[in-house]
N, C-alpha and C positions, 0 to 999 in steps of 0.2 A: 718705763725708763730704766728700770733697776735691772732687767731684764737684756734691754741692750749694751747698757754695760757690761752686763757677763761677756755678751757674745763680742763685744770690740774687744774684749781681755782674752778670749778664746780665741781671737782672731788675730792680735799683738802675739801670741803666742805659737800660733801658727808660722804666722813671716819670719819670725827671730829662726826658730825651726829650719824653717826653707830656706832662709839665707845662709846658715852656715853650713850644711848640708851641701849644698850645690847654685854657683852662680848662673845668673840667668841670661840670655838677649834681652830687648828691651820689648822685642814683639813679645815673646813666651813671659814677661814681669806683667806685661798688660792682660794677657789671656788668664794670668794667676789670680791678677788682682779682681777679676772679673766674676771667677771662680770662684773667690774666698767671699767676694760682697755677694754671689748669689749664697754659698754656705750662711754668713750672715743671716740672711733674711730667712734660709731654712730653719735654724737655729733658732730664732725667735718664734720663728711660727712654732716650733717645737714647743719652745717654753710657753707658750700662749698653749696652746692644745694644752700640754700637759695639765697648769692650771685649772685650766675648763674641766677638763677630767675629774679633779677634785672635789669632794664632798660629800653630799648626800644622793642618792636619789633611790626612788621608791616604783617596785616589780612587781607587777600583775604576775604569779605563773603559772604554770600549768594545770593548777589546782583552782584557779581564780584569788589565792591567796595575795596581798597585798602585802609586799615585802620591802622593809626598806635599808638598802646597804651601803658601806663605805668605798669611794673611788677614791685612787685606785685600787684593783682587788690581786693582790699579789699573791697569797694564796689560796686553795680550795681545796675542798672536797669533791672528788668527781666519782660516780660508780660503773660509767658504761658508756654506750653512745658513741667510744672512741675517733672513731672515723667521724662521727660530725663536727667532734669539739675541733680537729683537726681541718676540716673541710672552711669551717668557719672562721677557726682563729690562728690560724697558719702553724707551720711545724715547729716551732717555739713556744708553745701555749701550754704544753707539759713543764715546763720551768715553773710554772705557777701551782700546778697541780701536786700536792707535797702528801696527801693519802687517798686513797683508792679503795675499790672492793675487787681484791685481783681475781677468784675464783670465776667471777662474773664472766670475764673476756679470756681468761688464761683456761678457762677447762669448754669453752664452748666455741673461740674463735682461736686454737690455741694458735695459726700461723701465722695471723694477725699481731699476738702479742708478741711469737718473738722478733720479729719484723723491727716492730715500734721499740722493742727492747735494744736491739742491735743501730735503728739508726734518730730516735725520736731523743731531740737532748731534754736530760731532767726527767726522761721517763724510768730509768733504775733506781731512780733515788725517792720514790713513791714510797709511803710508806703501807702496809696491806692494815685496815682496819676489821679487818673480818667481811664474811655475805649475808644479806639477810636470804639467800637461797639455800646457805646451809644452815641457815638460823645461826649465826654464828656471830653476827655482829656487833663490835663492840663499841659502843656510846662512850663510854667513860673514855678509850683511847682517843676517838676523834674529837674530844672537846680537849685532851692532854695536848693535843697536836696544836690545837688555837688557828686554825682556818681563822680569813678574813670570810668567807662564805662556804656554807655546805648546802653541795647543788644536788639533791637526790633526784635516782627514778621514781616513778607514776608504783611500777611496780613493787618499790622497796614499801612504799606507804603503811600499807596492813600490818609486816613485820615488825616494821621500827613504834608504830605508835602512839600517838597524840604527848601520853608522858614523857616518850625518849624526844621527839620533836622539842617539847616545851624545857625541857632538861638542856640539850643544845642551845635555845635560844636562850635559856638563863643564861649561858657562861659568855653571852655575847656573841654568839655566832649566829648570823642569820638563816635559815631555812628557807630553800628556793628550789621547789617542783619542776621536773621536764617529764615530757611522756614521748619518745619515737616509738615505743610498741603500742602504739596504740592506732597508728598509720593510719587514721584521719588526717585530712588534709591541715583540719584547723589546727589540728595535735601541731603537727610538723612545721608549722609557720610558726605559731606560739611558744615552742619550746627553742624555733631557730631566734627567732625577735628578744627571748630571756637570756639565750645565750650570746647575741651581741650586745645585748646591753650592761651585763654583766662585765665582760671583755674588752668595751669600747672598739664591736669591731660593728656596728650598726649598717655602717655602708654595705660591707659583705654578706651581712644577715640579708639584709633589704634584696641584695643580688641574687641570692639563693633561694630567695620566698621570691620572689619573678620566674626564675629560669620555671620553679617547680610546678608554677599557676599552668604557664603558659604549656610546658609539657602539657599536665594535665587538660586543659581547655582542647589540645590536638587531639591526645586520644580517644576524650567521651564526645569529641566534632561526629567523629569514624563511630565507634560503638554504635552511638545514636543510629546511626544506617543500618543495622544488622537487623533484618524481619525476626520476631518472636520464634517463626517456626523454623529458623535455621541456624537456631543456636545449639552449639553442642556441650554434650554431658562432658565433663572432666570428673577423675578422680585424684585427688591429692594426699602426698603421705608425706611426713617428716618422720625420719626415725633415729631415734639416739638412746644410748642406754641399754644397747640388743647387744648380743655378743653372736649373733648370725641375720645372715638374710633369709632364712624360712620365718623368722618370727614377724606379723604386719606390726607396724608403726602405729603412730597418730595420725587421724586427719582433721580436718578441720571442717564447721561450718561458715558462718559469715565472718569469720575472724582471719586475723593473718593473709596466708595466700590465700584462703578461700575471698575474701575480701577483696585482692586486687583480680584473680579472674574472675571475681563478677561484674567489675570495673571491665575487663576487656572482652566482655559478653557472653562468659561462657557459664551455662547452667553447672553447678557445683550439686555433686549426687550427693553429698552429705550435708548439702543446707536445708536448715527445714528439723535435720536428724539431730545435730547440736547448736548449741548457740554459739561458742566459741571451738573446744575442740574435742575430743573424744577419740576410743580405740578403734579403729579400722577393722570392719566386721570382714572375712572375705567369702563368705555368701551373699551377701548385701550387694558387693560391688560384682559379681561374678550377675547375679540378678538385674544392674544394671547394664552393665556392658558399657562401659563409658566411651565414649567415642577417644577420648587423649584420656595420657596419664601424666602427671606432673610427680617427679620421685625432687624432694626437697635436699640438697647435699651441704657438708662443709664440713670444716676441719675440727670435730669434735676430739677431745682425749679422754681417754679414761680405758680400763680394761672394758667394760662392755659399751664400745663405740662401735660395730661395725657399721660404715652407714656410706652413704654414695659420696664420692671425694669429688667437693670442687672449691673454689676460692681459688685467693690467691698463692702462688708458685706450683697451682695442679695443672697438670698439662692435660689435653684431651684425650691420650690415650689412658689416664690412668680414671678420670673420669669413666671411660667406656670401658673397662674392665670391670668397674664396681658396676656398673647399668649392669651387665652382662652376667656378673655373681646373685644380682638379684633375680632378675629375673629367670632364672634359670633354677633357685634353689625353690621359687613360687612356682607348689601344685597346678599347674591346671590354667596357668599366664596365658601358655601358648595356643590356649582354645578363645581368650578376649581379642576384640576386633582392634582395640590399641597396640596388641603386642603383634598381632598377626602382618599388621599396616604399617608397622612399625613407628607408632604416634606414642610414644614413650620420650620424655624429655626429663633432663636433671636440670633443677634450678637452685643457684647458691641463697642459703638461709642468712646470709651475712649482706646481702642487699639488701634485706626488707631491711625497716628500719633507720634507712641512711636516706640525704639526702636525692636520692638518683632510683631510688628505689620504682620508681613510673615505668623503670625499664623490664621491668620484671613484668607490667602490667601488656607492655608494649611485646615483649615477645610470647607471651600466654595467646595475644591478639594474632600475630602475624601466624602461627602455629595452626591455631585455627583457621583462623581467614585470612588466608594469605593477599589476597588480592583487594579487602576490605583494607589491610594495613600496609601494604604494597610501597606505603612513602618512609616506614619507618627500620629504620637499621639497629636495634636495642643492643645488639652487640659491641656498634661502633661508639654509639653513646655512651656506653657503659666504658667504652676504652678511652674516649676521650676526657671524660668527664676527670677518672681517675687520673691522669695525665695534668690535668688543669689545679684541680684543687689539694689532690694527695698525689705528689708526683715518687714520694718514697716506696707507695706499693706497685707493685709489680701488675700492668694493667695488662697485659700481654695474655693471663691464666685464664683460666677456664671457668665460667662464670653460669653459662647459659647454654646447654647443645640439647642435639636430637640425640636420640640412641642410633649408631648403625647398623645396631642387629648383628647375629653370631657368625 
């Protein structure tokens, strides 16, 4: 009742407004009043939600940790992720976000952060608490700062500590685990379902844990078809921290990319050799002769980043220039059956990890077997998607191509 009363004093308040303003016909008085009694009934439901939102309630997260926090959560600690917390809780959900771990997104996705810098409100007024990748992190700042909740990564865990954890939650601040690098399926449902609940955006979690099943359910439908003895060798490299393209990279075994093209059938020449990722031997791979190669790119900064440029606002010629510098500065490329065939592909390092990330799975698939994956379009997905849920980035850039040779 108390409730409706606001909204007939917000609604008294209105008419007084509109009447002196501007006089009406009696049709357009009736269309007003129609208008304001559906505002009415929004308004209430408003204050009825909002109530509902209030109180307590208790988070399972990514850790299986049993959390329990204050609604609602006005502000947080966020360290990475960017793009999901965005994807999930629309481009106003940096209002809330009051410190960060900037190193994180500013030195590895840097065109990402000025992006979100230039058009995301409440994202400059973040305050930088240190990385636990520089080991730099500072505990003491983020408990000065008084978050209503501090939501860390999977990967901060080791750094920070069970003391620093228990330090934080003495000052009142709740502690709540996400993992997207960890690009299990159950990861990425679990950390989307902690982040709607946190945000009260549960409907849009629920929408994003569907689209992501059901992707996935199309692609391992197809996989499943591929005979044992026609699956092909891939070699995969991510490389950051070179300051040339004669130096090899990283690759990986069952982790990361290696992980999703084994998801879209493709034998991986360095599984088996690490568990997760290790240095790219190039006798190894020249011994193999990999049928594809997959070179991993994105907008890294730093003096020793030379690496393949893609993401977002890279166009595909500047993508196919770096293809082009690498493989040109590697001894002996142009004696492998990938370079010769020209089955060389750049794939941005800034998909894995997000919500869409299947698409990376989906054109590792079509690349190979084109006719096995002959229904799916990873490109167009990948531009759609961005369009739908992050319409601030730039989905038009270069994400995912072939090489077309010199």
């Amino acid at each position: 009742m108390r409730n409706m009363k606001k909204a007939a004093l917000i609604l008294g308040c209105m008419l007084l407004v509109g009447g002196c303003a501007k006089a009406q016909s009696t049709s357009v008085e009736s269309s007003a009043a129609s208008t304001v009694q559906s505002e009415v009934s929004t308004e209430a439901k408003s204050v009825e939600s909002s109530e509902a939102a209030q109180g307590e309630k208790t988070i399972k997260d990514a850790r299986g940790r049993e959390v329990t926090i204050k609604l609602p959560v006005k502000t947080a600690y966020y360290p990475y992720y960017y793009e999901n917390l965005l994807t999930i809780c629309g481009e106003d959900i940096f209002e809330k976000i009051t410190c960060t771990s900037v190193y994180d997104t500013e030195h590895y996705s840097k065109t990402m952060w000025d992006i979100m810098m230039e058009k995301t409100p409440g994202f400059k007024d973040m305050q930088d608490v240190g990385s636990t990748i520089k080991d730099n992190f500072d505990t003491e700042k983020l408990i000065s700062l008084k978050p209503d909740v501090a939501i860390f990564a999977n990967y901060q865990y080791d750094n920070i500590g069970e003391n620093n954890i228990k330090a934080i939650e003495a000052a009142g601040i709740p502690v709540i685990f996400i993992d997207y690098t960890d690009l299990s399926e159950e990861a990425h449902y679990e950390s989307t379902r902690v982040l709607g609940e946190i945000f009260g955006k549960e409907e849009r979690a629920q929408e994003l844990i569907d689209n992501y099943k059901t992707k996935m359910e199309e692609i391992r439908k197809v996989a499943a078809t591929i005979p044992e003895e026609d699956k092909k060798t891939v070699y995969i490299e991510i490389r950051f921290n070179s300051d040339n393209f004669k130096e090899y990279g990283k690759t990986y075994g069952n982790h990361m990319m290696g992980m999703l093209a084994k998801e879209a059938g493709a034998i991986n020449i360095y599984e088996g050799i690490y568990e997760k990722d290790g240095d790219a031997e190039p006798e190894y791979i020249f011994s193999k002769n990999p049928y594809a190669i997959f070179l991993e790119g994105g907008n890294f900064t730093g003096e020793n980043m030379v690496s393949i440029k893609t993401g977002y606002t890279t166009d595909e010629a500047t993508t196919q220039e770096t293809l082009n510098q690498l493989i040109s500065a590697r001894d002996g490329w142009d004696q492998l059956d990938a370079v010769k065939e020209k089955r060389v592909y750049a794939l941005d390092n800034d998909i894995m990890r997000t919500l869409h990330d299947y698409v990376l799975i989906e054109y590792i698939g079509k690349a190979l077997y084109p006719e096995t994956f002959k229904d799916f379009d990873p490109v167009k997905e990948q531009k759609e998607f961005l369009e739908k849920y992050v319409p601030q980035f730039p989905a038009d850039s270069t994400f995912m191509t072939q090489w077309e040779g010199k």
